[in-house]
C-alpha positions, 0 to 999 in steps of 0.5 A: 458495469463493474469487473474488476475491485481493487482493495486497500488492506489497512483501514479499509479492508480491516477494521480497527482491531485489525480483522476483516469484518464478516460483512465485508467477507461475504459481500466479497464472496457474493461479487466473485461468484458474480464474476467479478474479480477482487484484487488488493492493492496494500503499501504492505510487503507482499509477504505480509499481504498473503494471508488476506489473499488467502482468507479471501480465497483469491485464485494462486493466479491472482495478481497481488499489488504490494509496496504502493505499486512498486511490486506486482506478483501472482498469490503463486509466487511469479513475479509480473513487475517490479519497480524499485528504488533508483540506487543513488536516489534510495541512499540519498533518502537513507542519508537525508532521513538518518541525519535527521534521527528518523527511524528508516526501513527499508525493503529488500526481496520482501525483506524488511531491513533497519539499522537497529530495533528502536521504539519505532521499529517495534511499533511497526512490527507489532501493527504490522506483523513483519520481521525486521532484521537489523543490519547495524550500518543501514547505509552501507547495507543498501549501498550493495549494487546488487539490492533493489529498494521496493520502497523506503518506509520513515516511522515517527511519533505523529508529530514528527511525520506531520513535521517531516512530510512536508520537507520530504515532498518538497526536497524530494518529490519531484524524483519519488513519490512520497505519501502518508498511509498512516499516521506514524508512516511515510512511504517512498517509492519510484515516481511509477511505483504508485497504486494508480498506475500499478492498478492501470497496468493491472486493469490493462492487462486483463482486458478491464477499461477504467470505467469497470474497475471500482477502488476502495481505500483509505489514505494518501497513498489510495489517492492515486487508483481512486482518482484513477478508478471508474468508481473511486471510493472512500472509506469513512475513516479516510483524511478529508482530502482523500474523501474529497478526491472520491466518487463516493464515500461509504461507511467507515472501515468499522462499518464494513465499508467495503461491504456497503460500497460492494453492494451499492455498486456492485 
């Protein structure tokens, strides 16, 4: 029986023009009032994950998952956990990826941070409705002791991400973890900073096994808590090798998927 559904935000929650489909809403609805509790996990800032959390009514209690793991805070404002960045090793990315002309982000008290407002960092604000704030020197900026990194965030074109995270697996995956979420987007965070282990600890702490916890998500930073899951799910629009990795695939993210796969198992 399943008690506990973690959600993805982007492309899983959403639909394509960015809005939560009705469907998927009330099938939400219908599951809570069942007793089982909803909980999302996004790569998104924690901040820029509350207006979800609030359109679905989710309890000020309720736990959010934000920064792919790296973050795990009540709607409320408490902070429960929060895994950055090693220091040396987040200026070591900023360095390895500037050098390579890539646009870097990177994320400070659920602050978003960058050199310099480029194509790239615009494009990112507009998907995702964050404010970046410029600093000039994003090197010496993060290299401030006291500034824990939640994740580093690489934007490009999608020939330069397909290009670049093959590199950055290879160079730097045995020290973080380093995913696609979308095509234009490579995320790093801590080695334990994944949704996988952050919905692990989750589950654990409110008394859920594995087998009652369902996950529904989309891209490769999903791939971790639908392995992890009793019930793993794909979304329809997922990359081939995400779908592979799931128990099941529902409809795609215009489809109401998270709907369909609620019903079915829920």
């Amino acid at each position: 029986m399943i008690r506990l559904v973690a959600l993805d935000i982007d492309d899983t929650l959403m639909d394509s023009k960015g809005n939560i489909p009705q469907a998927n809403l009330e099938a939400i609805d219908r599951v809570r009032r069942q007793g089982v509790e909803v909980v999302l996990v996004t790569g998104r800032m924690h901040c820029r994950a509350l207006p979800y959390a609030r359109m679905l009514k989710l309890d000020p209690e309720q736990v959010l998952i934000s920064y792919n793991g790296a973050m795990l805070r009540k709607i409320s404002g408490e902070e429960i956990a929060h895994i950055p960045l090693e220091h040396h090793t987040a200026l070591e990315l900023i360095e390895y990826f500037q050098n390579r002309n890539r646009t870097v982000q990177i994320y400070h008290d659920d602050q978003l941070y960058v050199a310099e407002i480029d194509a790239n960092v615009e494009y990112y604000m507009r998907m995702s409705g964050a404010e970046a704030r410029p600093v000039g020197d994003l090197y010496r900026f993060a290299a401030d002791q006291s500034k824990a990194l939640s994740k580093l965030l690489v934007v490009g074109s999608e020939e330069e991400v397909a290009e670049e995270i093959s590199l950055a697996q290879i160079r730097f995956g045995s020290i973080v973890q380093v995913v696609q979420s979308k095509k234009r987007y490579i995320e790093i965070t801590h080695l334990d900073a994944t949704k996988g282990k952050a919905l692990a600890y989750l589950a654990g702490r409110l008394g859920y096994r594995r087998e009652e916890v369902m996950a529904v998500g989309d891209g490769g930073n999903d791939l971790g808590m639908i392995e992890w899951a009793g019930v793993g799910v794909a979304v329809g629009n997922a990359p081939e090798h995400v779908k592979a990795a799931a128990d099941f695939v529902t409809k795609t993210h215009d489809e109401a998927g998270v709907a369909y796969a609620l019903d079915r198992f829920v």
